[in-house]
N, C-alpha and C positions, 0 to 999 in steps of 0.2 A: 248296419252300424253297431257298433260296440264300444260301449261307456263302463270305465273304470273311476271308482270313486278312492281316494289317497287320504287321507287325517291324520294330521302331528298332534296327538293332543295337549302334548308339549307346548305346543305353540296356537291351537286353535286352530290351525290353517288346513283349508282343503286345497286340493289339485286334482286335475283330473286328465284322464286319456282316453282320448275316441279314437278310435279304429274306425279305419273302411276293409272290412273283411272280405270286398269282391278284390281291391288290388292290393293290399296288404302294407297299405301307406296308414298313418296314425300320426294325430296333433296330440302334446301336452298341451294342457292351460296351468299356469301360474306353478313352475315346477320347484320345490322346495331344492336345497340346497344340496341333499343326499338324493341323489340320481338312481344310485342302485334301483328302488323301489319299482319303478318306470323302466328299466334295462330289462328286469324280471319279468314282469308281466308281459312286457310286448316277444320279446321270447316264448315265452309260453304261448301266448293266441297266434304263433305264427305271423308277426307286425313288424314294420321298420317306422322306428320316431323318425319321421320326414319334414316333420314342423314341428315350432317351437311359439309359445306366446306368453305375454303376461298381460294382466288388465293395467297396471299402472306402474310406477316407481315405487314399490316394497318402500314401509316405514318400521315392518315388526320381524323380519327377516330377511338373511340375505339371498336372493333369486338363485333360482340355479340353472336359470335360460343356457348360460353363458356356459354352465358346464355341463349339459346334455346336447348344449346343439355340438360341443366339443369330442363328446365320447361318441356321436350319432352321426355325425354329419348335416347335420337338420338345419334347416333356414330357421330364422328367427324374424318373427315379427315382433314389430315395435309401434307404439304410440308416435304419433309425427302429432299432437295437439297439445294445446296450451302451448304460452309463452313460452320467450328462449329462456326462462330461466329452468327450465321442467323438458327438457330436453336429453336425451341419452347422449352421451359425453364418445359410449364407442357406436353408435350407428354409423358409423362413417365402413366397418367391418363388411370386409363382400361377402359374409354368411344373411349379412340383416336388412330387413327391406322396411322402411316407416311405412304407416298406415293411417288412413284419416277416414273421419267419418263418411260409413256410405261404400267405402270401399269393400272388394270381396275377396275370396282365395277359394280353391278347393282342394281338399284332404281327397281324393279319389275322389266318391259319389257324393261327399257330403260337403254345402256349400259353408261357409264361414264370412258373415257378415260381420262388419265392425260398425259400433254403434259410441257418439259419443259420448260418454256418460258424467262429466264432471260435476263437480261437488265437492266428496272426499280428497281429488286433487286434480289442478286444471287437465293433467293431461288423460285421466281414468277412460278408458274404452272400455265395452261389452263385448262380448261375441253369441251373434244370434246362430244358432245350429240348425242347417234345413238337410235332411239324407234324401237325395232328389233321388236315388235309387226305387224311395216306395210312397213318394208326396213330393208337392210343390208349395208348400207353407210348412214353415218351422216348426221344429219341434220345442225347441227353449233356449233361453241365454246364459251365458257365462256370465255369473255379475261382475265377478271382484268383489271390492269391497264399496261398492256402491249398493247393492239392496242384497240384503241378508233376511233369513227368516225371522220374520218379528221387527225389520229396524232397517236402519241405513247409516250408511257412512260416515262417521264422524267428520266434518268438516274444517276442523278446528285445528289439526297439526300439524300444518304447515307455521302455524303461530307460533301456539304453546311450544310443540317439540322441537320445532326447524329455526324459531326466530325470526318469519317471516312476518313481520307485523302489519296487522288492517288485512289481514286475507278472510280469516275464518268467517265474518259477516259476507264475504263476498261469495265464499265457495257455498254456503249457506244457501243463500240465493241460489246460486248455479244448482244446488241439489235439489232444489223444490223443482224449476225448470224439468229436468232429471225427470223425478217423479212426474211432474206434469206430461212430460211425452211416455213414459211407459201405461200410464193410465189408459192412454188411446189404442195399445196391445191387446192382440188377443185373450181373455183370462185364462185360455186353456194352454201357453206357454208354462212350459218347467222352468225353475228358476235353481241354479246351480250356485251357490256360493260363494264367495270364498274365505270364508270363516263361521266359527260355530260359537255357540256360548264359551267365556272367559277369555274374550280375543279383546282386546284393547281400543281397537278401529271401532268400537260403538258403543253405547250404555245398554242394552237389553237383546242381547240376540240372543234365539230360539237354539236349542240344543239337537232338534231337527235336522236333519243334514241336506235337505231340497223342501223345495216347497214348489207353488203354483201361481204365478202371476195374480189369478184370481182370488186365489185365498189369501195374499196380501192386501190386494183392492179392500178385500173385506175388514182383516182385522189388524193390519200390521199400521202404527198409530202413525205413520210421516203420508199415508196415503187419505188421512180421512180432513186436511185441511184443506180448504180452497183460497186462503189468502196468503201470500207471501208473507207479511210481515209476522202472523201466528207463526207458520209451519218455522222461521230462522228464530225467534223466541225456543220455540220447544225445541227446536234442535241440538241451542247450543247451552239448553236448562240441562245442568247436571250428567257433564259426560266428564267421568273421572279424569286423574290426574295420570296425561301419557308417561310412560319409562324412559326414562332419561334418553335409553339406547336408543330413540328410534330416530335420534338426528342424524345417526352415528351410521344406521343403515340405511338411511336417503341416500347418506354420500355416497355409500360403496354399491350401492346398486346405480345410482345415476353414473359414476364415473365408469362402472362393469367390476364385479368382482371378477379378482383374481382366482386362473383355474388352482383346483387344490391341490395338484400335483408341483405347481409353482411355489407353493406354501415351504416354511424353513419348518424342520423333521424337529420336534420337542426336543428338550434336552434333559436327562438324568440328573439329580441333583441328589448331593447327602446334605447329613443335617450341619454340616460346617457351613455349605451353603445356602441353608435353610437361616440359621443364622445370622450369616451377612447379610441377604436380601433381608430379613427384619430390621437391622442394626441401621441399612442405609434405606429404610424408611421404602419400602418395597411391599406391594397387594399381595398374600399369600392366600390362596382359599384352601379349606378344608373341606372336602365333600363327600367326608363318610357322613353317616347319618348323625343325629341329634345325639342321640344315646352313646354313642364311641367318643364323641365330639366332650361331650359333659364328664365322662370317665377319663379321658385324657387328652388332651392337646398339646398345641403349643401355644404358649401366649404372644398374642399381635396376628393370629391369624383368624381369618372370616370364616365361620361354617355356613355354606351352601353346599344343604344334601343333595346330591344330585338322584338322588330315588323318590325325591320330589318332583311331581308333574309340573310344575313351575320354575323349573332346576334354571335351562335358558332365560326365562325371563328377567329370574333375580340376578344369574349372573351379567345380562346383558344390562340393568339397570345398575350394579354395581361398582363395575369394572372401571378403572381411567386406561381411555387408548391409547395415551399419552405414555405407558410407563407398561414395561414388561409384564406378564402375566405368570403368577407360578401356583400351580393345584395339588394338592395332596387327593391323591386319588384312596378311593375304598377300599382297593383289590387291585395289581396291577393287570387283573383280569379284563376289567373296567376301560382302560384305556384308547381301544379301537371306539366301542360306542361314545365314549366323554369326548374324545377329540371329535369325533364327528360331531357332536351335538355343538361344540364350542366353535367349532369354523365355522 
């Protein structure tokens, strides 16, 4: 078996790729939007992405199931839990198979248990990892954004960020549940994440990039309560204020982002049209740095430097979907990574 660990620090987000190195088949888990990364690596180890998954409906990015099982061929698995409102809009696709708890699949030698884990969102699934090539008991799970090093899941944005109201005391509940059956787990499962410190999805996660079932048991704080009503108290004590954008990316992952190649190609602009789009009241960002930005601008336009690790996130809290987008880039050098970063 072979484990590839992926981090946007951009975004806080991990992903990951196993390989079965006997028959040269390989799962993504929770594959970020820019695919390239994954195309590379399994190239290299001599692999084919044969499967695809994600642990839930993405709130702080948009998935890129949909465009690697495209450039791949790959089956895509999907959540089939929780209500119909937390339902994938394209499962209906003959690439994707729903999934419920309890259910299995196998990557070559390595078996892929689904577990279901809600909380953070009714429909959040695990994946336990067993390589029956050299054991019969697992090696560790896929969390998602259900147990991070240090923390677990915010419960809450389905409210706050989506407008869902009376959930968060409920998902609350369902995350203690959650923690209650993982406790009965082996301590000596690996725990795979899918986020790292300054990820939004929680108030305290570990900058650590895996941890150990058991060494959460020990010191990570949502594991040391035995009553429901403490553990939803502390849970939903002081978990900052979500980014605007993350209602913005429920939708387009629950209804299937569009592949990028479908995308309409930017358009050139001089400053006549620089002008009009100010004049009729139009979002321009500037995204050279601080120092450029202060020495010269234009007035009425936004500076987000994008050579800030936080670039995506202000632009995604900033931005109205509602109303065209236009960027003054740094360098038209800039262009291929900013467009990537912004779809």
């Amino acid at each position: 078996m072979l484990l590839r660990y992926f981090y946007d620090e951009k975004l806080a987000q991990a992903s990951y790729l196993v390989g079965c190195v006997a028959t040269g088949e390989a799962l993504v888990v929770d594959p970020a939007r820019n695919v390239i990364p994954y195309l590379r690596e399994a190239e290299k180890e001599g692999l084919r992405i044969t499967h695809v998954t994600e642990t839930h409906i993405h709130a702080d990015f948009v998935s890129g199931s949909r465009e690697l099982a495209a450039a791949t061929g790959a089956t895509i698995y999907l959540s089939d839990m929780g209500d119909a409102n937390w339902k994938y809009a394209y499962a209906d696709d003959p690439n994707v198979i729903l999934v419920r708890d309890g259910d299995s699949w196998k990557v070559g030698n390595i078996k892929v248990e689904v577990l279901h884990t809600p909380g953070h969102t009714p429909e959040h699934i695990a994946f336990m990892i067993t390589d029956t090539a050299g054991a019969d008991k697992p090696m560790g799970v896929f969390t998602g954004d259900f147990l991070f090093v240090g923390d677990v899941g915010r419960p809450d944005l389905l409210e706050e960020a989506a407008g869902y109201k009376g959930t968060k005391e409920v998902g609350a509940r369902q995350q203690f549940q959650t923690v209650e059956r993982f406790k009965a787990l082996p301590d000596y499962l690996q725990i795979w994440p899918g986020h790292g410190a300054g990820s939004a999805c929680g108030k305290a996660l570990g900058a650590i990039p895996s941890t150990t079932l058991g060494y959460e048991k020990l010191f990570n704080p949502a594991f040391q309560f035995g009553q429901e009503s403490a553990f939803v108290a502390w849970l939903l004590d002081g978990q900052p204020e979500p980014p605007k954008y993350f209602a913005q990316m429920k939708k387009i992952n629950k209804l299937g982002p569009p592949l990028i190649n479908t995308l309409p190609t930017p358009m050139n602009f001089d400053r006549r049209t620089l002008d009009d789009v100010i004049e009729d009241g139009g979002q321009i960002f500037d995204l050279r740095n601080r120092g450029q930005f202060i020495s010269n601008h234009v007035p009425g336009t936004i500076n987000v430097p994008s050579d800030n690790n936080s670039f995506v996130t202000y632009m995604g809290w900033l931005v109205d979907y509602d109303r065209p987008v236009y960027v003054l880039l740094p360098s038209i050098d800039d262009e291929r990574a900013i467009l990537r970063d912004l779809r």
